[in-house]
PyMOL CGO cylinders between C-alpha atoms (Angstrom):
from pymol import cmd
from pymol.cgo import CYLINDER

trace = [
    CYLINDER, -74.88, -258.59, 97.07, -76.58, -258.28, 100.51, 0.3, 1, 1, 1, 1, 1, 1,
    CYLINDER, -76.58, -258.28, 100.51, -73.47, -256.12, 102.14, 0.3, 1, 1, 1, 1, 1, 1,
    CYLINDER, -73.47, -256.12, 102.14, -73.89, -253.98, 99.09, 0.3, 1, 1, 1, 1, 1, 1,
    CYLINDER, -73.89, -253.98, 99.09, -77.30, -252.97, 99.61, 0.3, 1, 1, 1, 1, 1, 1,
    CYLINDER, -77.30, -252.97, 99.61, -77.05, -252.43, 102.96, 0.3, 1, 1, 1, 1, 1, 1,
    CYLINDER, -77.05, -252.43, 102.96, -73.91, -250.38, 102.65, 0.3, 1, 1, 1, 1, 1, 1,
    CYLINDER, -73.91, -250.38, 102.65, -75.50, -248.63, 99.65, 0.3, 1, 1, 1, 1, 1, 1,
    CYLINDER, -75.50, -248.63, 99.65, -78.47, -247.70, 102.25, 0.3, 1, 1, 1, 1, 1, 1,
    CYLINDER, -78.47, -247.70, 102.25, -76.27, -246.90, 105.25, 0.3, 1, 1, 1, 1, 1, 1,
    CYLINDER, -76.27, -246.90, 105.25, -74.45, -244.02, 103.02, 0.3, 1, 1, 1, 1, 1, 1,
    CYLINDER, -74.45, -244.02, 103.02, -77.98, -242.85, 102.19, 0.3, 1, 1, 1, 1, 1, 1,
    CYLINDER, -77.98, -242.85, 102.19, -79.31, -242.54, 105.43, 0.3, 1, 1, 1, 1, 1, 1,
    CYLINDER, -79.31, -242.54, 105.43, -75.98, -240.71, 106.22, 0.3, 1, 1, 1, 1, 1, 1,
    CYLINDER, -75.98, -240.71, 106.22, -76.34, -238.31, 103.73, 0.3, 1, 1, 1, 1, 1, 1,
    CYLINDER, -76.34, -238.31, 103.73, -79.72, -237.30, 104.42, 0.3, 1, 1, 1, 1, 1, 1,
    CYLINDER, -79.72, -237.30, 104.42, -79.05, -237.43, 108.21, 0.3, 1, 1, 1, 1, 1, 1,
    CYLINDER, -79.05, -237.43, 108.21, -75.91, -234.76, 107.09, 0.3, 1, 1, 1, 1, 1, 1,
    CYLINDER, -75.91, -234.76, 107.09, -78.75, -232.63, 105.15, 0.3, 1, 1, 1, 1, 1, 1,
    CYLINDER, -78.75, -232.63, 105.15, -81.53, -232.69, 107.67, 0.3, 1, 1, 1, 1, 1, 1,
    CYLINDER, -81.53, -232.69, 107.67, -78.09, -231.31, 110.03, 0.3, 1, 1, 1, 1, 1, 1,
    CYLINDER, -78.09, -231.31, 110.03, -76.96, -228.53, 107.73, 0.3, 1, 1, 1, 1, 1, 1,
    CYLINDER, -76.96, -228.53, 107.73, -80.28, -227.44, 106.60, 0.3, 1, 1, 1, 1, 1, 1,
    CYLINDER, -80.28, -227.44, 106.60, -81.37, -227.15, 110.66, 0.3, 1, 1, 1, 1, 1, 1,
    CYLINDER, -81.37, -227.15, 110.66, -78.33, -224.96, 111.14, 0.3, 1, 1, 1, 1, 1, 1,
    CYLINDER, -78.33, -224.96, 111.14, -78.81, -222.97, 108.41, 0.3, 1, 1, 1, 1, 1, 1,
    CYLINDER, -78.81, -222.97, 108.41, -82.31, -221.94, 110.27, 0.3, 1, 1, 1, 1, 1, 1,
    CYLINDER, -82.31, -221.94, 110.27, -80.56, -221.21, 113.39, 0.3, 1, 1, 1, 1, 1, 1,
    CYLINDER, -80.56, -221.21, 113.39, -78.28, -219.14, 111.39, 0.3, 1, 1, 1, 1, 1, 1,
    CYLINDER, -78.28, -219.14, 111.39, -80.29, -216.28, 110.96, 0.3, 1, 1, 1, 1, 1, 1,
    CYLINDER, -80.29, -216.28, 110.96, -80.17, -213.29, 113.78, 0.3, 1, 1, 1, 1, 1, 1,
    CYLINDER, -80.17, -213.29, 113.78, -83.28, -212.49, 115.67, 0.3, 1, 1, 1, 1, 1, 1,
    CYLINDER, -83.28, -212.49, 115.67, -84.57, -208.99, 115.14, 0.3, 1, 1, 1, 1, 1, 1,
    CYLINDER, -84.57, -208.99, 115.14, -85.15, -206.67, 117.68, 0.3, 1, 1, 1, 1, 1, 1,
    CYLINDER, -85.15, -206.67, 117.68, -88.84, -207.26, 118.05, 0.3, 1, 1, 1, 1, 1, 1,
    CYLINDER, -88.84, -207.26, 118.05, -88.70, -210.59, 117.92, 0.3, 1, 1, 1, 1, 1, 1,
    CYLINDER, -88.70, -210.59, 117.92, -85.86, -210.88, 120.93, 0.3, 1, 1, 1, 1, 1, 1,
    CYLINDER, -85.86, -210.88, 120.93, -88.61, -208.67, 123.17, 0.3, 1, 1, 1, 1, 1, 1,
    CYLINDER, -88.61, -208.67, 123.17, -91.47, -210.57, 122.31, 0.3, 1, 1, 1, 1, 1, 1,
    CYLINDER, -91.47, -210.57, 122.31, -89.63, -214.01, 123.28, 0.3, 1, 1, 1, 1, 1, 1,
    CYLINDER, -89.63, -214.01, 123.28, -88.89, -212.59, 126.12, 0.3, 1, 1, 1, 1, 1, 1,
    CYLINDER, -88.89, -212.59, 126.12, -91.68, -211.36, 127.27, 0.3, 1, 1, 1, 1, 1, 1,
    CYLINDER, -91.68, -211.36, 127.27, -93.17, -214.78, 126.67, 0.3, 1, 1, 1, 1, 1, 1,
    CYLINDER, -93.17, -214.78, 126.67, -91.05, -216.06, 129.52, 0.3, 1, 1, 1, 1, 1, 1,
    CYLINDER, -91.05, -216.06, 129.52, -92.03, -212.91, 132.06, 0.3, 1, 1, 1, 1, 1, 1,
    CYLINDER, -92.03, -212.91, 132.06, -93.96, -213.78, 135.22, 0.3, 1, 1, 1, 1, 1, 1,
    CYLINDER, -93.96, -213.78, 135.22, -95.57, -212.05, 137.83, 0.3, 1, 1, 1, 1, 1, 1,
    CYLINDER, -95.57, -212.05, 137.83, -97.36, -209.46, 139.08, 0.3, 1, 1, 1, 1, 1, 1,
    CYLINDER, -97.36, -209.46, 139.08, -94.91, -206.43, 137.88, 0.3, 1, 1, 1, 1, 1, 1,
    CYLINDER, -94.91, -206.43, 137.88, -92.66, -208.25, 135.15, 0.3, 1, 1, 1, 1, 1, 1,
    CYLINDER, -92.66, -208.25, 135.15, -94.44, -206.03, 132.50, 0.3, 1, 1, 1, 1, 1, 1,
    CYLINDER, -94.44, -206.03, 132.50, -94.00, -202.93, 134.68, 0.3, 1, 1, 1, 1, 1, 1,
    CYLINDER, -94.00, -202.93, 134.68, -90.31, -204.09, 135.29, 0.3, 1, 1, 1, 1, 1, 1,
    CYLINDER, -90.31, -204.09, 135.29, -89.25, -204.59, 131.44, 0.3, 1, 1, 1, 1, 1, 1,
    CYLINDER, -89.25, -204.59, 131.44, -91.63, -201.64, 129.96, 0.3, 1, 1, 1, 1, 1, 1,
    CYLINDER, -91.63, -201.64, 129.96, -89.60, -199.35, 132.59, 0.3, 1, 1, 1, 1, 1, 1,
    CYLINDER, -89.60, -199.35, 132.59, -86.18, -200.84, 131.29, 0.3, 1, 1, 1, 1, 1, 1,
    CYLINDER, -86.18, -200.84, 131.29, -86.90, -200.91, 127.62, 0.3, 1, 1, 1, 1, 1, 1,
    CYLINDER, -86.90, -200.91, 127.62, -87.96, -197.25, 127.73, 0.3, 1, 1, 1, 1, 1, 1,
    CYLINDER, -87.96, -197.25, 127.73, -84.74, -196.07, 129.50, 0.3, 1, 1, 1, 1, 1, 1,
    CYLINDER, -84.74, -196.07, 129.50, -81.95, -198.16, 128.34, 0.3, 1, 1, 1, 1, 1, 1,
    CYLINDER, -81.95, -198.16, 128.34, -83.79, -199.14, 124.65, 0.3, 1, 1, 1, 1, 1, 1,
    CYLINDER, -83.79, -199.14, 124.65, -81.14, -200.55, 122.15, 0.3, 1, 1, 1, 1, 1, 1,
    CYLINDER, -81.14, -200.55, 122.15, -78.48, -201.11, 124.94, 0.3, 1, 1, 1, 1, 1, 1,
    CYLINDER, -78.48, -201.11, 124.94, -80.51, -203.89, 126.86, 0.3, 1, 1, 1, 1, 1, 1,
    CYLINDER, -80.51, -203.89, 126.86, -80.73, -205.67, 123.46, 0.3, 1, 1, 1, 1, 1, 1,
    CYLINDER, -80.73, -205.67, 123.46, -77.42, -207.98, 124.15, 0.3, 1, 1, 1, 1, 1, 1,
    CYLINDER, -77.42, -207.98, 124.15, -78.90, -209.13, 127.09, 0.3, 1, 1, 1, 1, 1, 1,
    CYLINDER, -78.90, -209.13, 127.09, -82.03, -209.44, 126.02, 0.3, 1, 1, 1, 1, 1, 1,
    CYLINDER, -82.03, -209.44, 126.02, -80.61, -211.65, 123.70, 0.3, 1, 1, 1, 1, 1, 1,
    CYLINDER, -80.61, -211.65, 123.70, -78.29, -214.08, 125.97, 0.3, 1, 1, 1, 1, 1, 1,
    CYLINDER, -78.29, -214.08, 125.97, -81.44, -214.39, 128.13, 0.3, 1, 1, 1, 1, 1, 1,
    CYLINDER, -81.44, -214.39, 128.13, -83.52, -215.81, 124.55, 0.3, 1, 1, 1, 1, 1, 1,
    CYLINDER, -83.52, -215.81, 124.55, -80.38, -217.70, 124.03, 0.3, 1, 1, 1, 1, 1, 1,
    CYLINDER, -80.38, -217.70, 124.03, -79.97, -219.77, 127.71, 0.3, 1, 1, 1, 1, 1, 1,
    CYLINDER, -79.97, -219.77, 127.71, -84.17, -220.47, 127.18, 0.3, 1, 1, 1, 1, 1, 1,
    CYLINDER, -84.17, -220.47, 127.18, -83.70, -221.82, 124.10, 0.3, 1, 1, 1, 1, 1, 1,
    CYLINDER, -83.70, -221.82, 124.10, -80.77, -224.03, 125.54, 0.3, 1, 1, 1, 1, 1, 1,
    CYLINDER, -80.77, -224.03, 125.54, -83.24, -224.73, 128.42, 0.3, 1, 1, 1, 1, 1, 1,
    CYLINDER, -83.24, -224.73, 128.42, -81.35, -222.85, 131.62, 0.3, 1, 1, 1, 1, 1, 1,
    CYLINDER, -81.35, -222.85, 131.62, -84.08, -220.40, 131.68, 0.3, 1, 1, 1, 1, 1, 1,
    CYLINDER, -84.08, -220.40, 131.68, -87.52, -221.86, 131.38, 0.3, 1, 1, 1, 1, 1, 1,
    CYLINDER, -87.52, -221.86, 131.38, -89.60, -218.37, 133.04, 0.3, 1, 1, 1, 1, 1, 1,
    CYLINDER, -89.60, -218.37, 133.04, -88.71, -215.50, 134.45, 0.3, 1, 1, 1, 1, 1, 1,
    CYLINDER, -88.71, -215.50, 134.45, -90.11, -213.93, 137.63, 0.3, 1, 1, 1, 1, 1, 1,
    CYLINDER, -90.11, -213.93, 137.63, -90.03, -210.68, 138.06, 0.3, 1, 1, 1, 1, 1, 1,
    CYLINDER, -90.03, -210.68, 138.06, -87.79, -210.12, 141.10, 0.3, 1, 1, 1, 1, 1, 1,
    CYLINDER, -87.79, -210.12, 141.10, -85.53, -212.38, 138.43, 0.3, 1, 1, 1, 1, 1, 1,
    CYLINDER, -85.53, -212.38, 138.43, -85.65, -210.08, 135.93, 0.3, 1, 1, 1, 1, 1, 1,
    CYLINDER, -85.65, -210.08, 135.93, -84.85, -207.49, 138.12, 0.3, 1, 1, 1, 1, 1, 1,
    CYLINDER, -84.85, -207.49, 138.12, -81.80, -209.02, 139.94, 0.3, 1, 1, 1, 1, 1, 1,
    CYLINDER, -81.80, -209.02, 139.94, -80.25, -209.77, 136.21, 0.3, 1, 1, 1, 1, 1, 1,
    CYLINDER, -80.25, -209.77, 136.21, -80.93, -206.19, 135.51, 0.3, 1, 1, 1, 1, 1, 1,
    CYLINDER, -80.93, -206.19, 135.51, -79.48, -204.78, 138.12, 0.3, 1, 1, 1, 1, 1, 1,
    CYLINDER, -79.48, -204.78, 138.12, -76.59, -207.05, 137.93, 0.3, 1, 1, 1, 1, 1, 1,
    CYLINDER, -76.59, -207.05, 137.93, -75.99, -206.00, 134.43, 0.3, 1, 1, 1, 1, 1, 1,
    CYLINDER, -75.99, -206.00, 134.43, -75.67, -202.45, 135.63, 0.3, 1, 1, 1, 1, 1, 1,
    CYLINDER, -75.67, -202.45, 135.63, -79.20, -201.77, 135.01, 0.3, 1, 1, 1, 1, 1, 1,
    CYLINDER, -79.20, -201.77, 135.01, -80.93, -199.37, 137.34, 0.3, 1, 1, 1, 1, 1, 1,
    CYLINDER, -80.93, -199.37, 137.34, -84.76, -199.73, 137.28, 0.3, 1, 1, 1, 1, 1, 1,
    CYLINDER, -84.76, -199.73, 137.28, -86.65, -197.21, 139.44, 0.3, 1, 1, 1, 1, 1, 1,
    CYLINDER, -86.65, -197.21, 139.44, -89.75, -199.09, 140.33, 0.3, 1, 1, 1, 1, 1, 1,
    CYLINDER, -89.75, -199.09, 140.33, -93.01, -196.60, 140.84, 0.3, 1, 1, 1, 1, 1, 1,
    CYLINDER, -93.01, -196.60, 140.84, -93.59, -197.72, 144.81, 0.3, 1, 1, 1, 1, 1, 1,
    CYLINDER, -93.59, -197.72, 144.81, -96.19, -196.44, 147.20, 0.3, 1, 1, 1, 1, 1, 1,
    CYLINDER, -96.19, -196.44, 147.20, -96.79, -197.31, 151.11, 0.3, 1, 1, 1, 1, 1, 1,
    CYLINDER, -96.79, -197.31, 151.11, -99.84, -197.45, 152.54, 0.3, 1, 1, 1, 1, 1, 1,
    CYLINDER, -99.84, -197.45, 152.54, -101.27, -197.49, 156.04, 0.3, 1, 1, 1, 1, 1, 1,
    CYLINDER, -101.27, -197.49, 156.04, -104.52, -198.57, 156.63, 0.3, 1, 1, 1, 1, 1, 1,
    CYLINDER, -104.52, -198.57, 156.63, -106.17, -198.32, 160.17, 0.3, 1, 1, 1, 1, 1, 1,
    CYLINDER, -106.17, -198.32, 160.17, -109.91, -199.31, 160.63, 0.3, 1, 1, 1, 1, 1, 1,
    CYLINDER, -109.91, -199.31, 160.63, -110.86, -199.33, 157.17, 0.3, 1, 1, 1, 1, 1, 1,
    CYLINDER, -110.86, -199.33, 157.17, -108.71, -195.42, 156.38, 0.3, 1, 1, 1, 1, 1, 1,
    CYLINDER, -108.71, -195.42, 156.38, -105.93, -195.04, 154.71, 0.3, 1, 1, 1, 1, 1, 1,
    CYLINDER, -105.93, -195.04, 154.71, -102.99, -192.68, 156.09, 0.3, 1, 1, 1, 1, 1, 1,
    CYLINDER, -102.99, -192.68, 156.09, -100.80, -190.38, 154.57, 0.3, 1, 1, 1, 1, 1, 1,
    CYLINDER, -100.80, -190.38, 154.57, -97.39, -190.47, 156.26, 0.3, 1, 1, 1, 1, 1, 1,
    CYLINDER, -97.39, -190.47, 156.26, -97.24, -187.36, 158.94, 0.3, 1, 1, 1, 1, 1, 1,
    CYLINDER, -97.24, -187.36, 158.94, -101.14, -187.08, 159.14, 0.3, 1, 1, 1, 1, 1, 1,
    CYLINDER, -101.14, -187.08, 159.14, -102.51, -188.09, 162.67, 0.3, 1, 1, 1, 1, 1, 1,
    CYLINDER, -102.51, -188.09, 162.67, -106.03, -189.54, 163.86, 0.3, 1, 1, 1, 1, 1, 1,
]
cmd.load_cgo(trace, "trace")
């Protein structure tokens, strides 16, 4: 009577371990949304011009970045990608076939003045 009970148990725990299973992947079943694919990955953005670096590539390339976008959610959520720097997110950019022109000025500053390029003492 002992080996029936625990058998009887064993099947139950099985069962319910094969629900918890198929009601987890049924979660993970349903596709992220646009917004929700930028806003994860803007969660993982670091550095000084990450912002400056995705704002610039969402605004020219809009929709067609969402794929990657996407795989990049995807390998943080299988833990590959944990953050992303900036120059990161700009090498996988430009990698993809991305091309993001990055606002860039050069300063020279001598004694406390700052020089334009051409312009003499």
């Amino acid at each position: 009577m002992s080996d029936d009970i625990d058998s009887i148990l064993k099947r139950k725990a099985l069962e319910l371990a094969a629900r918890q299973l198929s009601s987890s992947t049924k979660r993970e079943e349903r596709p992220m949304t646009k917004e929700e694919i930028i806003a994860a990955v803007r969660g993982l953005l670091r550095g000084d011009r990450a912002d400056e670096i995705f704002n610039t590539a969402l605004e020219l390339y809009g929709d067609s970045l969402t794929p990657l976008l996407k795989k990049i959610v995807e390998l943080n959520k299988q833990g590959v990608i944990k953050e992303l720097w900036d120059y990161e997110l700009y090498k996988i950019l430009t990698n993809a076939g991305y091309i993001v022109p990055l606002k860039s000025r050069v300063r020279i500053v001598r004694h406390g003045r700052e020089y334009k390029f051409g312009e003499t003492d």
